[in-house]
C-alpha positions in Angstrom: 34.9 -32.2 -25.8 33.3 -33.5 -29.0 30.3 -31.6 -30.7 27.9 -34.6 -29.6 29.2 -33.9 -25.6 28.7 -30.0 -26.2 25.3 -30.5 -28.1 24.4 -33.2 -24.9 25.5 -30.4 -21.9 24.0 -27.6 -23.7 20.6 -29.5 -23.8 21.0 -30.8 -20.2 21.7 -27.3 -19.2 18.4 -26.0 -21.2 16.4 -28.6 -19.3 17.6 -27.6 -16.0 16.7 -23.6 -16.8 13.3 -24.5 -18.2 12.7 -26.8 -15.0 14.0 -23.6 -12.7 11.4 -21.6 -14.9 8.3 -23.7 -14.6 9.3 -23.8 -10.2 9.7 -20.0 -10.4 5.8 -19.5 -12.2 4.3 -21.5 -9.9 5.7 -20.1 -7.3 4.9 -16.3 -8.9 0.7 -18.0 -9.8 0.9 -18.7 -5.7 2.1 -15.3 -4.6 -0.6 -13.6 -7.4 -3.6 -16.0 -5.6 -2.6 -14.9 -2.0 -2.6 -11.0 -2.6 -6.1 -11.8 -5.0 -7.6 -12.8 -1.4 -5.9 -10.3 0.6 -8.4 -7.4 1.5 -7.9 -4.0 0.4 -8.0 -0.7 2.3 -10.9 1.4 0.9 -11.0 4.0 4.1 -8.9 7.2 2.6 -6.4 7.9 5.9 -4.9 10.7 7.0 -1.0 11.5 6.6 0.8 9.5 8.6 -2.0 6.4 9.0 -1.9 2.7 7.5 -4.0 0.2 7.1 -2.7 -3.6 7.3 -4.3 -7.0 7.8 -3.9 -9.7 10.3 -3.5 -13.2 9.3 -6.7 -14.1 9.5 -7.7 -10.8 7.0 -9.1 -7.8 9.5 -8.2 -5.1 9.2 -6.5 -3.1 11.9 -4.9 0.9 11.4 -1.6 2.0 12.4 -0.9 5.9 13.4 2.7 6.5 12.3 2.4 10.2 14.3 1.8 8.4 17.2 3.0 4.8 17.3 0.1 3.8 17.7 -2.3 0.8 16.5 -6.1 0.8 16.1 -8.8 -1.8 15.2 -10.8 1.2 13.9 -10.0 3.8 11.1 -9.7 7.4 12.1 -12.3 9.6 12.3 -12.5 12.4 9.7 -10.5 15.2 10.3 -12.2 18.3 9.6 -10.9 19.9 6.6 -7.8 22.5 6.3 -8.1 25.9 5.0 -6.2 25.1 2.1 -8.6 22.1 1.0 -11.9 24.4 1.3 -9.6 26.6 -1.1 -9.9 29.6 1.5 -6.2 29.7 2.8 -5.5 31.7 6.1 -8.4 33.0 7.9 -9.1 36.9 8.0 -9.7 38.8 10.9 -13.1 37.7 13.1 -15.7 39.0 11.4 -17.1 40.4 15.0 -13.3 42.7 15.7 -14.5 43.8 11.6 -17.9 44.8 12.5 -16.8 46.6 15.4 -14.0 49.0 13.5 -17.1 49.5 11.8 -18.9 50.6 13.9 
């Protein structure tokens, strides 16, 4: 092949690259606008819960633990020992008050 044929497939081949490139970022631009308009979870779930969106954008929760799905987030679960920072509970106060005694 001559230099003008190599210079000639190089620059077809760079045209080609730079036309997959310009395809690829519009179709990256159209992904990023989709998830901009996608609603986002701001209900803080327990372990084990999801939270995805129909077509249409509701919401709807899924419960992992129990295979379940759910229009409606979970309630609040009332907090562990370890979260109030007081670990294991002692003995009842009442069985205390009574050695006491």
């Amino acid at each position: 092949m001559s230099d003008d044929a190599d210079l000639q497939a190089l620059m077809r081949e760079k045209e080609e690259i730079e036309r997959k490139q310009r395809e690829l970022d519009a179709q990256l631009a159209a992904a990023d606008a989709a998830a901009a308009q996608q609603p986002v979870a701001t209900v803080d779930l327990p372990i084990g819960w999801e939270c995805r969106f129909t077509p249409d954008g509701k919401a709807y929760y899924i419960d992992h633990n129990t295979h379940t799905t759910h229009w409606s987030p979970p309630a609040a679960a009332p907090p562990s020992y370890d979260e109030v920072g007081g670990g294991a509970p002692s003995a009842a106060p009442a069985a205390a008050a009574a050695s006491s005694a």
